[in-house]
Backbone of each chain as ProteinMPNN parsed JSONL, in Angstrom:
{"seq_chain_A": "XXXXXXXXXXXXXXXXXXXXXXXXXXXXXXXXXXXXXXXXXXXXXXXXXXXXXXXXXXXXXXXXXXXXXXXXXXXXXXXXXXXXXXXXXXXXXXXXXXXXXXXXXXXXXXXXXXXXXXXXXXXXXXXXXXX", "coords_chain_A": {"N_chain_A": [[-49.315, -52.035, -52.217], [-47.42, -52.947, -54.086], [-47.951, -54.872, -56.662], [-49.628, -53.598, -58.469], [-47.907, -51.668, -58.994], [-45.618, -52.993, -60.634], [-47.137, -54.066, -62.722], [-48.142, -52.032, -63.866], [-45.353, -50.792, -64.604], [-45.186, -53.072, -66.452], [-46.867, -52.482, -68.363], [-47.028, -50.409, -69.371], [-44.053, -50.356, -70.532], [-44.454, -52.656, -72.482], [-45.924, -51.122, -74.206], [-44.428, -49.231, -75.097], [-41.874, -50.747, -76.244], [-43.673, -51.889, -78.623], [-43.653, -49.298, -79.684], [-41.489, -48.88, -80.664], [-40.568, -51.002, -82.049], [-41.328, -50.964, -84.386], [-39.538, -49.324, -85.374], [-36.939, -49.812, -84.624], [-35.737, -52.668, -84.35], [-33.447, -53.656, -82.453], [-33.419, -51.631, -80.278], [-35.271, -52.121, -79.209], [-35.407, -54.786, -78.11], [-33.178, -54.488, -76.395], [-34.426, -52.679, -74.553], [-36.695, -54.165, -73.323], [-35.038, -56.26, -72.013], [-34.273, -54.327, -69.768], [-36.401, -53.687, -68.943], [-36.968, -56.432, -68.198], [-34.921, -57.172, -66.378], [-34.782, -54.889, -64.458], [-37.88, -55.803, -63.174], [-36.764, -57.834, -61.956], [-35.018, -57.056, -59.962], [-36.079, -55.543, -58.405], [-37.54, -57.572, -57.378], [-35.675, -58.724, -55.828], [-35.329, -57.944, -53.418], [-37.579, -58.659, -51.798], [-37.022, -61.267, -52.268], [-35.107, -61.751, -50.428], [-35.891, -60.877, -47.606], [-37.435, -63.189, -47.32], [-35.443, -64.898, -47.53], [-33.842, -64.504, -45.548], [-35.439, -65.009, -42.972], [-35.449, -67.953, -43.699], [-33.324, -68.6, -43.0], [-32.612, -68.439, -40.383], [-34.509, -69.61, -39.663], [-33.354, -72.228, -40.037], [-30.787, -71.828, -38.833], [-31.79, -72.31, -35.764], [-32.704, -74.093, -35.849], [-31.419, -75.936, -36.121], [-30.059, -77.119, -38.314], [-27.158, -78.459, -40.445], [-25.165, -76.248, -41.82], [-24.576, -76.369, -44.669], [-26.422, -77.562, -45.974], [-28.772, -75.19, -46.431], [-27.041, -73.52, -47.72], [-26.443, -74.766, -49.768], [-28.948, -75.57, -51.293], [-29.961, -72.554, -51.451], [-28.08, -71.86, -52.906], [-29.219, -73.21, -55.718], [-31.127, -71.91, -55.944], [-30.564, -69.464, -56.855], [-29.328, -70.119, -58.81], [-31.177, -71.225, -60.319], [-32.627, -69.176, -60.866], [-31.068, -66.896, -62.124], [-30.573, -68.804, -64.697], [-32.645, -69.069, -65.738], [-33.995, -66.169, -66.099], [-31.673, -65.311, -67.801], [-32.419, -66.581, -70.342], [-34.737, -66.536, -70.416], [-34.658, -63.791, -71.604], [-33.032, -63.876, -73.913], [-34.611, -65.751, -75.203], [-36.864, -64.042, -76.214], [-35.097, -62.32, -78.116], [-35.545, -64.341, -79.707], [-33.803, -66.012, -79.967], [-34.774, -69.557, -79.871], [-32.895, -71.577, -79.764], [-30.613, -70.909, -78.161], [-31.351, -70.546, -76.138], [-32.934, -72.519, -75.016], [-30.14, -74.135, -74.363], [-29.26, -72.31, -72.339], [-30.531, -73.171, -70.57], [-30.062, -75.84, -70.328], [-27.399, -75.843, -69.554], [-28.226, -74.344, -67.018], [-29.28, -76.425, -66.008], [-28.07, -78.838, -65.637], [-25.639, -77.706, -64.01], [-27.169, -77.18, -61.463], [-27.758, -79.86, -61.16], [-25.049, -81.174, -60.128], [-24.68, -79.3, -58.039], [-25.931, -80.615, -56.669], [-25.321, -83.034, -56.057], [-23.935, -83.921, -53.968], [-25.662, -83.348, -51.568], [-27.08, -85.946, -52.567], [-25.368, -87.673, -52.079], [-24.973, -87.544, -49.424], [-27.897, -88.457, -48.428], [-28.042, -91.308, -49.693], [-26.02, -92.086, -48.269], [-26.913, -92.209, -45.561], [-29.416, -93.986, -46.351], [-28.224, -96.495, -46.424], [-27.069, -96.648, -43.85], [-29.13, -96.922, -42.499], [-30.39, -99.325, -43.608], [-30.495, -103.023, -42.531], [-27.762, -104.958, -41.209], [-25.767, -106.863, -43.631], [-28.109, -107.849, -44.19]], "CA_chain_A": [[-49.802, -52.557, -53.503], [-46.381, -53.337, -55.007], [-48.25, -55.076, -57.892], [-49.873, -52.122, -59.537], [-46.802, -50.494, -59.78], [-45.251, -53.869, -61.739], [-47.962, -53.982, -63.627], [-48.129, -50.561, -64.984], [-44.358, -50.925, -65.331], [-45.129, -53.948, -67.589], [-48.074, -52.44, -69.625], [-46.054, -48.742, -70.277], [-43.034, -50.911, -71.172], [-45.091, -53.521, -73.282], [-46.372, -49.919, -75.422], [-42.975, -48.366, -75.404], [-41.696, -51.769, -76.987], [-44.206, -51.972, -79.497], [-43.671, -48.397, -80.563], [-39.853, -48.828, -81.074], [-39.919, -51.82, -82.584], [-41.477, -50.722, -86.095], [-38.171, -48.308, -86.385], [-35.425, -50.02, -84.684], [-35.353, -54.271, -83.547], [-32.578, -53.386, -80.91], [-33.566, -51.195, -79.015], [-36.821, -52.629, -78.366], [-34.714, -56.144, -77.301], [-32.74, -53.971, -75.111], [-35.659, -52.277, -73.784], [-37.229, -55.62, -73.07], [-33.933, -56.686, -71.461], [-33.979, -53.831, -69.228], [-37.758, -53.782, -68.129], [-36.993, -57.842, -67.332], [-33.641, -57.197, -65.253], [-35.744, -54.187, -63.274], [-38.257, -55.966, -62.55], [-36.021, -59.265, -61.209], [-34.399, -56.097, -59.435], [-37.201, -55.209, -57.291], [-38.463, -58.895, -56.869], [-34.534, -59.585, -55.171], [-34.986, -57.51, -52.103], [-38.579, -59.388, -51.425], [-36.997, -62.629, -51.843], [-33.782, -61.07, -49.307], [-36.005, -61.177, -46.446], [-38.019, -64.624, -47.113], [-34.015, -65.991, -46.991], [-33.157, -64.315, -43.812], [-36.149, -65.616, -42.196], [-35.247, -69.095, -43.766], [-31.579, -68.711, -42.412], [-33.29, -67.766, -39.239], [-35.65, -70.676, -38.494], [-32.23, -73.359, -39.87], [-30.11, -71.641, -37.452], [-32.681, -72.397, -34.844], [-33.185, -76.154, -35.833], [-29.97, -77.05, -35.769], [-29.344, -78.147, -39.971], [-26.096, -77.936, -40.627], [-26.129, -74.918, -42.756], [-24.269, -76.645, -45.558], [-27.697, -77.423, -46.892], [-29.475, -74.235, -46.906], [-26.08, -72.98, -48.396], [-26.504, -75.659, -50.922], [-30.636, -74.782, -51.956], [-29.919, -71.377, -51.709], [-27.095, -71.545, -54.632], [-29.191, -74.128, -56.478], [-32.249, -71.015, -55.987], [-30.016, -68.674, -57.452], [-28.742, -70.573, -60.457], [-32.522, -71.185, -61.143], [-33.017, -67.949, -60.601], [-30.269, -66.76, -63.004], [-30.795, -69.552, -65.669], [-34.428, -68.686, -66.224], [-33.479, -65.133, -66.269], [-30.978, -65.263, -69.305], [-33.069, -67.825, -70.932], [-36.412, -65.981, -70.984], [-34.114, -62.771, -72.368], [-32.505, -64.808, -75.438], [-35.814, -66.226, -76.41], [-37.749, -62.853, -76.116], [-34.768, -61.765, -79.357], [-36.052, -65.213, -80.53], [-32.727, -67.127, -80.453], [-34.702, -70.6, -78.966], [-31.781, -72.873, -79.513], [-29.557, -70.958, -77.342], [-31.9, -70.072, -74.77], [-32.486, -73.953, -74.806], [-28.752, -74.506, -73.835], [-29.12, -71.33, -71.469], [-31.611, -73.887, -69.763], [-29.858, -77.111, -69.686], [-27.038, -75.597, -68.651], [-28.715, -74.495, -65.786], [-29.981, -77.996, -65.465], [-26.608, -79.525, -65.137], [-25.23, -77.057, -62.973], [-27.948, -77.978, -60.674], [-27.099, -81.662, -61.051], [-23.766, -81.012, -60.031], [-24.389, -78.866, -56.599], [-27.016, -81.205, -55.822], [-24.706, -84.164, -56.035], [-23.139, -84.079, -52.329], [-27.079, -83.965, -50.838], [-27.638, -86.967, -52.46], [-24.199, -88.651, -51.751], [-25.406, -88.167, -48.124], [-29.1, -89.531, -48.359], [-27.896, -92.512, -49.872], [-25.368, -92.928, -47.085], [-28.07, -92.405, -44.574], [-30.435, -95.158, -46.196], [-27.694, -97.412, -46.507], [-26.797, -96.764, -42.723], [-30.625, -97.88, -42.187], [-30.081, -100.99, -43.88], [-29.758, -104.161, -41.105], [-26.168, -105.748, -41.754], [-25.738, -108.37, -43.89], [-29.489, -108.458, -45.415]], "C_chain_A": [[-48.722, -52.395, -54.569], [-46.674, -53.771, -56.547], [-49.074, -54.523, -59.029], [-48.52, -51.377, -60.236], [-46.002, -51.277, -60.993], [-45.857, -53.911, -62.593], [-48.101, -52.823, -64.758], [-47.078, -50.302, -65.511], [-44.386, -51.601, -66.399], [-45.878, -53.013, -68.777], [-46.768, -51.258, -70.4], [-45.007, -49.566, -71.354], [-43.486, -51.651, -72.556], [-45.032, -52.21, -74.792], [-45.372, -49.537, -76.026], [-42.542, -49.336, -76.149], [-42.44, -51.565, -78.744], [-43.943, -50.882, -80.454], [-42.647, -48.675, -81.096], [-39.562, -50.264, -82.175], [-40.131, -51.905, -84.043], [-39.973, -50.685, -86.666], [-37.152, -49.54, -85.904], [-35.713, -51.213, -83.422], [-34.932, -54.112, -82.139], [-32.89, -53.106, -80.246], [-34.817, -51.497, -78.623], [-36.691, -53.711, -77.775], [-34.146, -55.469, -76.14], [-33.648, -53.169, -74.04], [-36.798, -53.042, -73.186], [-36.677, -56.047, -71.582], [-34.203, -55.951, -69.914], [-35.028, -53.873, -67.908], [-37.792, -55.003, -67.043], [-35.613, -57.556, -65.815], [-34.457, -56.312, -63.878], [-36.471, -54.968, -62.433], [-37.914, -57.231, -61.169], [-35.43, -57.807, -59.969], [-35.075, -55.944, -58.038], [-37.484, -56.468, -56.803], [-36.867, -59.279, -55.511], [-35.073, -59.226, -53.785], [-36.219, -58.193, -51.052], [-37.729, -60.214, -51.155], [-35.344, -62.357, -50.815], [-34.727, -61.596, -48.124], [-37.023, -61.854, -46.709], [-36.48, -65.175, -47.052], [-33.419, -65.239, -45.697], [-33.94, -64.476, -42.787], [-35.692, -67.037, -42.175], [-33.766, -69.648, -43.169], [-31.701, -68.803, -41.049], [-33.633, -69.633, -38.228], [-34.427, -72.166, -38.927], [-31.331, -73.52, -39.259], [-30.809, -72.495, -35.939], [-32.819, -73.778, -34.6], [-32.514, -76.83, -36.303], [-29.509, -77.638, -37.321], [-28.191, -77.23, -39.802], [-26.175, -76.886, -42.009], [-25.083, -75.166, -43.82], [-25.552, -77.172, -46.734], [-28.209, -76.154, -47.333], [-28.408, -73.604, -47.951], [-26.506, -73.321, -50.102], [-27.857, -75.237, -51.889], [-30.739, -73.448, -52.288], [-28.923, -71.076, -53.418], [-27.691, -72.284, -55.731], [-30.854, -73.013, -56.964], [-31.76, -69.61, -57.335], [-29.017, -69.21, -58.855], [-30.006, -70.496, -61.022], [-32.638, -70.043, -61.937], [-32.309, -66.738, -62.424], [-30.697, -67.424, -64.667], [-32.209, -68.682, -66.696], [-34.539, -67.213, -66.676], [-32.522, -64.746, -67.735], [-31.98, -65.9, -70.328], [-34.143, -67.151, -71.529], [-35.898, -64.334, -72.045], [-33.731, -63.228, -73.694], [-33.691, -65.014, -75.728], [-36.371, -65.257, -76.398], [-36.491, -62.582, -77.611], [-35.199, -63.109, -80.192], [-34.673, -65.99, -81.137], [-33.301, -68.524, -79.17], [-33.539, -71.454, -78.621], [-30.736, -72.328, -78.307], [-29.862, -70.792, -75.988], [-32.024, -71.855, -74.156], [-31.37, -74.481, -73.777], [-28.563, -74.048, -73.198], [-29.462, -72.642, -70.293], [-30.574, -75.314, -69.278], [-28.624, -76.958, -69.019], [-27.11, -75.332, -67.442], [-29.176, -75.772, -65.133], [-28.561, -78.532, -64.883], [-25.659, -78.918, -63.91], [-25.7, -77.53, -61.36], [-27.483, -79.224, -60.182], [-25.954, -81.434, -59.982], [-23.645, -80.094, -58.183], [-25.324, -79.802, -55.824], [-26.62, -82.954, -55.599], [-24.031, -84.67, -54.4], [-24.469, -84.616, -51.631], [-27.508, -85.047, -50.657], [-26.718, -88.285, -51.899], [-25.093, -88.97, -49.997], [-26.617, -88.533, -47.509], [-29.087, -90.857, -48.495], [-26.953, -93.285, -48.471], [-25.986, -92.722, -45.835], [-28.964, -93.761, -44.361], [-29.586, -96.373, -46.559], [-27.039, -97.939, -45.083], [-28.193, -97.553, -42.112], [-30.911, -98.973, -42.135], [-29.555, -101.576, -42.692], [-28.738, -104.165, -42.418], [-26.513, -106.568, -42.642], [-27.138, -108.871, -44.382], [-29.414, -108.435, -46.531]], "O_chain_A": [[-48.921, -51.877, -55.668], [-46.028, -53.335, -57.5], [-49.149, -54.917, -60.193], [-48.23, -50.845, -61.308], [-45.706, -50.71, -62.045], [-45.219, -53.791, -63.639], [-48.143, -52.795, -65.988], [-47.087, -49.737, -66.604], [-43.815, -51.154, -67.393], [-45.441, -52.905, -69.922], [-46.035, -51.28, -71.389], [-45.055, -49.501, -72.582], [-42.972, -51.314, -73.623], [-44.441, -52.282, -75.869], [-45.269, -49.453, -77.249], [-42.775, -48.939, -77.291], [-41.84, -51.199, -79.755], [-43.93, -51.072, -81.67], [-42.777, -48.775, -82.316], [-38.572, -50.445, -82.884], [-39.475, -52.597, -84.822], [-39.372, -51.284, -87.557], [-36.596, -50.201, -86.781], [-35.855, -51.035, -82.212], [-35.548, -54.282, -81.087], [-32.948, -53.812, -79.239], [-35.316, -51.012, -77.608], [-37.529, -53.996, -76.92], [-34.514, -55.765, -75.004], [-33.443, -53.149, -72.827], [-37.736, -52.489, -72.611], [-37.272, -56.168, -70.511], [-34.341, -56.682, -68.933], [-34.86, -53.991, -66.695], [-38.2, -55.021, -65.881], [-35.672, -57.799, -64.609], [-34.69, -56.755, -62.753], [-36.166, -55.079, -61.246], [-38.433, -57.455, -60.076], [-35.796, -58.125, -58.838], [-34.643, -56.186, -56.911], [-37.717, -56.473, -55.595], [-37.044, -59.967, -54.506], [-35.274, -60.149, -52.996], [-36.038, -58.299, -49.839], [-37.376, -60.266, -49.977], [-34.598, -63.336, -50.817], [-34.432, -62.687, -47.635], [-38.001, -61.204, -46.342], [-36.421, -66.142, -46.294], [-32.484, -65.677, -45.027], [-33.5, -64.207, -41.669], [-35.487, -67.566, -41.082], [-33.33, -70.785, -42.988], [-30.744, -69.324, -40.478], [-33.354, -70.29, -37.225], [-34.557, -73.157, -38.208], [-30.827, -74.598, -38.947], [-30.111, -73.219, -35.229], [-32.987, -74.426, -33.567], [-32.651, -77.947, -36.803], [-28.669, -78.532, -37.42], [-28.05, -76.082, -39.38], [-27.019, -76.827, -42.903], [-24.486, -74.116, -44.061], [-25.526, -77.134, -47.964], [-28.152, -75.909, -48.537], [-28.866, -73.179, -49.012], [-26.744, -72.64, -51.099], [-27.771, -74.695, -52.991], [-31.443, -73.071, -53.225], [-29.077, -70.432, -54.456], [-27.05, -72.252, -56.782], [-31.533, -73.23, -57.967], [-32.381, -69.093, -58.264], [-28.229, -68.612, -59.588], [-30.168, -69.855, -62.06], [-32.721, -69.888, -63.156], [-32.909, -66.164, -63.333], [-31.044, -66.716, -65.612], [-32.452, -68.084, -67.744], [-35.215, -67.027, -67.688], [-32.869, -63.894, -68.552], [-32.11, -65.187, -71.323], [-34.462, -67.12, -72.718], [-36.59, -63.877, -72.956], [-34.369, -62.731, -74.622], [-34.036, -64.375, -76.721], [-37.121, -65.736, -77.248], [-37.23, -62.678, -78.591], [-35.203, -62.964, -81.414], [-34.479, -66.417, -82.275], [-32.771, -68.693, -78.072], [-33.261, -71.925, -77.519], [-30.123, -73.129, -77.601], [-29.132, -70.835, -74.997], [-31.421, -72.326, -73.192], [-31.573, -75.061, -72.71], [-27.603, -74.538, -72.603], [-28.719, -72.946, -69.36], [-30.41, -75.691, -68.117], [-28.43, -77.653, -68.021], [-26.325, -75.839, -66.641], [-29.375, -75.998, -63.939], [-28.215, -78.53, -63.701], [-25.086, -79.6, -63.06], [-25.028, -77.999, -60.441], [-26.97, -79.528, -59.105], [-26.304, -81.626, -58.817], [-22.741, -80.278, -57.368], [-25.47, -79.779, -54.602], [-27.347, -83.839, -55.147], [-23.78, -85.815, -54.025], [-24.607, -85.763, -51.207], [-28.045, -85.51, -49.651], [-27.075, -89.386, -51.481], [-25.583, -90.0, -49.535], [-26.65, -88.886, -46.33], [-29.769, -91.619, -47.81], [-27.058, -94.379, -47.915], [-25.349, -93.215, -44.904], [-29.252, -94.403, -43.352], [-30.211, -97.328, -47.02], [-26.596, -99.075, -44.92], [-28.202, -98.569, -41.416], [-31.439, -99.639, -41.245], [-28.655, -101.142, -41.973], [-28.707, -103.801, -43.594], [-27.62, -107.093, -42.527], [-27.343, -109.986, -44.861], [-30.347, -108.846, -47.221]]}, "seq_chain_B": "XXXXXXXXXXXXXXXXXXXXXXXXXXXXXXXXXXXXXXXXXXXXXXXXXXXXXXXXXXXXXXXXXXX", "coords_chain_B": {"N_chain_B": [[-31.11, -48.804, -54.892], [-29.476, -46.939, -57.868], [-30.697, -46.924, -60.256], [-33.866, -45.529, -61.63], [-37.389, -45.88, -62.973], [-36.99, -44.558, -64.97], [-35.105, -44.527, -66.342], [-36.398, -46.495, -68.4], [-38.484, -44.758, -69.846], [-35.956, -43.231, -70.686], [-34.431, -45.12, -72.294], [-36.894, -45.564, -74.479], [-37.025, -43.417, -75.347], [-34.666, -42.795, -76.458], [-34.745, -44.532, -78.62], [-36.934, -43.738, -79.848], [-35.911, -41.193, -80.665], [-33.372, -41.815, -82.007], [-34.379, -43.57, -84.118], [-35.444, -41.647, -85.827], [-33.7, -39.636, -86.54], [-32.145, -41.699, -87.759], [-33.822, -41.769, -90.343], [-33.846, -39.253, -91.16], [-31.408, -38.77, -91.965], [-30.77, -40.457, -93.625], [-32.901, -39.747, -95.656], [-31.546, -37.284, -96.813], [-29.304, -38.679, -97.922], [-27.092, -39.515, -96.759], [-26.326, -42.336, -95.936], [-24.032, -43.791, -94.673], [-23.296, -42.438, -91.985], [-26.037, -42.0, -90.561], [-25.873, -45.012, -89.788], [-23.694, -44.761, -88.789], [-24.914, -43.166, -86.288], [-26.858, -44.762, -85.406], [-25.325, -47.066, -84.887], [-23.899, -45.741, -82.499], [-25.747, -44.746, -80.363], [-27.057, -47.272, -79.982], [-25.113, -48.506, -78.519], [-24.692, -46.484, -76.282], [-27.132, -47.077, -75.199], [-26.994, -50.098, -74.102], [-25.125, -49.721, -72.563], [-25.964, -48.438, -70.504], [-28.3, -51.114, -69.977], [-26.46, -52.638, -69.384], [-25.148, -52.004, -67.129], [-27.413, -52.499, -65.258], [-27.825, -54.976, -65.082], [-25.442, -55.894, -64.707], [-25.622, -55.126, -61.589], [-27.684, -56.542, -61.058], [-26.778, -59.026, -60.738], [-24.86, -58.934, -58.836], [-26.644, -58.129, -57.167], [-27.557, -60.437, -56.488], [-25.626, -62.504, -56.422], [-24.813, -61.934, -53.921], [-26.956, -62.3, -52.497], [-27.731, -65.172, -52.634], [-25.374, -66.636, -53.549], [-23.447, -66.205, -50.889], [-21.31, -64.285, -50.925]], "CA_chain_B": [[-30.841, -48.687, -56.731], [-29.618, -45.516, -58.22], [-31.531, -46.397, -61.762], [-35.077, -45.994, -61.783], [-37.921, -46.506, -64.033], [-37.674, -42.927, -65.753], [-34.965, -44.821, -67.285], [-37.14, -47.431, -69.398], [-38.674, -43.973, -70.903], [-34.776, -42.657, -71.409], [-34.099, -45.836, -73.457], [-37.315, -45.759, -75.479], [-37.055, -41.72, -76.279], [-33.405, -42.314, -76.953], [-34.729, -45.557, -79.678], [-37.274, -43.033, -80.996], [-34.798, -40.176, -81.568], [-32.34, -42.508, -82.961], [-34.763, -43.663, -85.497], [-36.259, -40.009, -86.37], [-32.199, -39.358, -87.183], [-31.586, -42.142, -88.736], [-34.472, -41.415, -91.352], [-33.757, -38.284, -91.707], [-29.799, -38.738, -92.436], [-31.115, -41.641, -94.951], [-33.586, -39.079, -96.457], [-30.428, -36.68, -97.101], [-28.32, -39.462, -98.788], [-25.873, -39.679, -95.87], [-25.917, -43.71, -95.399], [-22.899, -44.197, -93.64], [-23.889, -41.338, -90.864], [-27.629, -42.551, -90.279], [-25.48, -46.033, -89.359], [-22.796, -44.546, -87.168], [-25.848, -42.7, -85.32], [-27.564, -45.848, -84.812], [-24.442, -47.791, -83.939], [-23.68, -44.626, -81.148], [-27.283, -44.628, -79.517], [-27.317, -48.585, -79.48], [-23.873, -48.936, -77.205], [-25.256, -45.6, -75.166], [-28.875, -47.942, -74.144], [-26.771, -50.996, -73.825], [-24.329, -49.182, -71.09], [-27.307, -48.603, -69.486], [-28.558, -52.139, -69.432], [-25.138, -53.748, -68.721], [-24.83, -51.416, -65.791], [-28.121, -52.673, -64.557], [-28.261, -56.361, -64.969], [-24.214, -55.694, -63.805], [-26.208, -54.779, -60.564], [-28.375, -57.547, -60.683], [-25.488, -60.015, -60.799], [-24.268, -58.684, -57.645], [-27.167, -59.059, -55.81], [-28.2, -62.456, -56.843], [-24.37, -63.05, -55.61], [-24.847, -61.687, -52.634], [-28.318, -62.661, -51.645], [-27.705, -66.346, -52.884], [-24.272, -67.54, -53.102], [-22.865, -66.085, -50.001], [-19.486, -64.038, -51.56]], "C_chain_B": [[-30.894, -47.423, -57.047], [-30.205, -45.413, -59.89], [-32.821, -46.731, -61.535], [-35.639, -45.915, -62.737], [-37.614, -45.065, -64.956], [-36.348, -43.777, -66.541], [-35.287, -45.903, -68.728], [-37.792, -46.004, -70.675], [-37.436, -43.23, -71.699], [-34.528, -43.694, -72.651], [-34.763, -46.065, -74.269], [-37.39, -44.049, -75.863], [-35.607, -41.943, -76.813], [-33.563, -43.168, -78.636], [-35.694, -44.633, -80.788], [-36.628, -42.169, -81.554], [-33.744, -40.355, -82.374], [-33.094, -42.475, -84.016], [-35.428, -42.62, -86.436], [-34.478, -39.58, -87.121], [-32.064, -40.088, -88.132], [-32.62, -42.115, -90.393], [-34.236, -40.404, -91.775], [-32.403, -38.109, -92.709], [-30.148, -40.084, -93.883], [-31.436, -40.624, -96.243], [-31.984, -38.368, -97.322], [-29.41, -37.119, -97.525], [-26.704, -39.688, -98.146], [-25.791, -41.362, -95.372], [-25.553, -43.748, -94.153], [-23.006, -43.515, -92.273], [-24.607, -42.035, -90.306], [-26.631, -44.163, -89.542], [-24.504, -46.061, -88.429], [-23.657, -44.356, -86.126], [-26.091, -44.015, -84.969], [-26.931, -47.12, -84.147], [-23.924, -47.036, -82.1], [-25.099, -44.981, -80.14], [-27.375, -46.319, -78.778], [-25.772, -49.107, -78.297], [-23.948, -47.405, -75.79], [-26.156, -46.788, -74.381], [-28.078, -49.454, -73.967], [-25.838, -51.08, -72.602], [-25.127, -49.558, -70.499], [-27.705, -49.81, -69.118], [-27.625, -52.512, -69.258], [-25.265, -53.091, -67.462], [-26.278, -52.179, -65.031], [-28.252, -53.902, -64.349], [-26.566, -56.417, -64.027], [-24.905, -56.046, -62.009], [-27.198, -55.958, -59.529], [-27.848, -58.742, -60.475], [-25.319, -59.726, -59.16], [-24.857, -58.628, -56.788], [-27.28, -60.277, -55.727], [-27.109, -63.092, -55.461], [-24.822, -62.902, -54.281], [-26.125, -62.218, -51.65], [-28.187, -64.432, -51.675], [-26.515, -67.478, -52.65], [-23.196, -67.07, -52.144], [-21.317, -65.614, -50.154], [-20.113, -62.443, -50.985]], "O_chain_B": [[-31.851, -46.696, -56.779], [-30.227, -44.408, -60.599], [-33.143, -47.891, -61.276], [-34.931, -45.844, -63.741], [-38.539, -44.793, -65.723], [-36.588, -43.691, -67.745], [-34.605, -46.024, -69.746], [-37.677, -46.078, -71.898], [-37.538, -42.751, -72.828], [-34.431, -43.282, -73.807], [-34.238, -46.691, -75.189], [-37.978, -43.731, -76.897], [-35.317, -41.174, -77.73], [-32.917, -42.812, -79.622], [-35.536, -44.612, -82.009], [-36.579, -42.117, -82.783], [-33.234, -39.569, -83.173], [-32.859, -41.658, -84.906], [-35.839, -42.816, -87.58], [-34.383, -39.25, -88.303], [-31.882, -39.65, -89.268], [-32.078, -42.436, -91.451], [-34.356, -40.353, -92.999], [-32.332, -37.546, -93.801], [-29.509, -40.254, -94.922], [-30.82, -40.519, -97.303], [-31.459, -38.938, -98.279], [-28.448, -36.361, -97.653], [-25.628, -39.914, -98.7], [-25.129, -41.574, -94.356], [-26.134, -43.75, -93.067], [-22.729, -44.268, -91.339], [-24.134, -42.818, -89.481], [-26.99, -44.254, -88.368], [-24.316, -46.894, -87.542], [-23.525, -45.027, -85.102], [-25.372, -44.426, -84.058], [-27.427, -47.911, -83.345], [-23.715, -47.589, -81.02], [-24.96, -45.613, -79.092], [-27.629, -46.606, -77.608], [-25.742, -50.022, -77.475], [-23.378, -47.408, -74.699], [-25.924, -47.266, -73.27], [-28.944, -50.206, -73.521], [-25.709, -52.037, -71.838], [-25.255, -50.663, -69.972], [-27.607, -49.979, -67.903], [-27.935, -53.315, -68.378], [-25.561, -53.881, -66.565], [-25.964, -52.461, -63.874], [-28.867, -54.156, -63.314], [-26.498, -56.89, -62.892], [-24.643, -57.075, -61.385], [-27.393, -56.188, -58.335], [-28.584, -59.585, -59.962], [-25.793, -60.545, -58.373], [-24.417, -58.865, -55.663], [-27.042, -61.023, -54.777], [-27.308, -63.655, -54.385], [-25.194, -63.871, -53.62], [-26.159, -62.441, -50.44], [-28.583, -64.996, -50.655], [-26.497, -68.545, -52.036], [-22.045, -67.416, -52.409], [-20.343, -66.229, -49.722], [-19.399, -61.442, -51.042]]}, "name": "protein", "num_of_chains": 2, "seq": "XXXXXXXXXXXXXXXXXXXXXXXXXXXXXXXXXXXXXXXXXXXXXXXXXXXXXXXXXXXXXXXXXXXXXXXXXXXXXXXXXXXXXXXXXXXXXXXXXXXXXXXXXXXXXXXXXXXXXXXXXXXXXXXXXXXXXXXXXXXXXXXXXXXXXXXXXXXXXXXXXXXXXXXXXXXXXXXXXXXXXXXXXXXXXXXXXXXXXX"}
């Protein structure tokens, strides 16, 4: 029951926050900061072995493992993005958390550009000749 | 992971003892003090989180982009 213990991490933290933040802004952002990184902390080693199962069963079925490579880095930009993003707007700078975001968007774009190069040259191999 | 949660209570006892100082050094007409303290305490709890998100960087890496 992993999610009791997050939970009670959140609430304590939530209190501890609240107290600190009468006296002193900062350290109740950095104490925010810290609670969020933890708990991404703990969540990594979960999502560790759902990707070494998923490495597992693509080994197995033959994809060339330039895809999973590919989803996996496009998991971990998310992953990342959303991560900075939700930290910046928690001190309440939206605009930059914004740009945290679309950066991550574009990034995305950009590893996910090869995938599609070779879907299109799949359904263009599909295509009869000359129709 | 060699930081656990006991430090979420180190960085909010270190934010209340900062600000119990820095009132007090106010009270006592020391300004400039009360503002070093509170510049000292805030790059102590920010070690701390760099070292940990540091940490979290390096798995991500490792669990995600294969380095």
């Amino acid at each position: 029951m992993e999610i009791i213990q997050i939970v009670g991490l959140g609430l304590i933290a939530t209190v501890l926050i609240l107290i600190i933040r009468e006296q002193k802004p900062m350290f109740a952002f950095l104490l925010a900061a810290f609670t969020g990184i933890y708990v991404f902390l703990f969540l990594i080693g979960k999502i560790d072995a759902v990707i070494t199962v998923l490495q597992e069963l693509a080994e197995r079925s033959g994809i060339p493992g330039i895809y999973l490579q590919t989803i996996l880095k496009i998991i971990g930009i998310a992953y990342i993005a959303e991560f900075g993003a939700q930290i910046v707007r928690d001190a309440g700078q939206e605009s930059v958390a914004s740009k945290i975001e679309f950066a991550g968007k574009v990034l995305i774009l950009v590893m996910a550009v090869p995938i599609i190069g070779v879907i299109i040259e799949t359904v263009i191999g599909l295509l009869p000749e000359g129709g | 992971m060699n930081i656990d949660v006991s430090a979420i209570f180190q960085i909010a006892g270190i934010g209340i003892v900062i600000a119990m100082i820095h009132t007090i050094l106010k009270q006592m007409g020391k300004e400039d003090m009360a503002h070093w303290v509170t510049v000292i305490g805030f790059v102590v709890v920010l070690f701390m989180v760099v070292r940990l998100l540091n940490e979290l960087f390096q798995e991500i890496k490792t669990i995600f982009l294969f380095q």
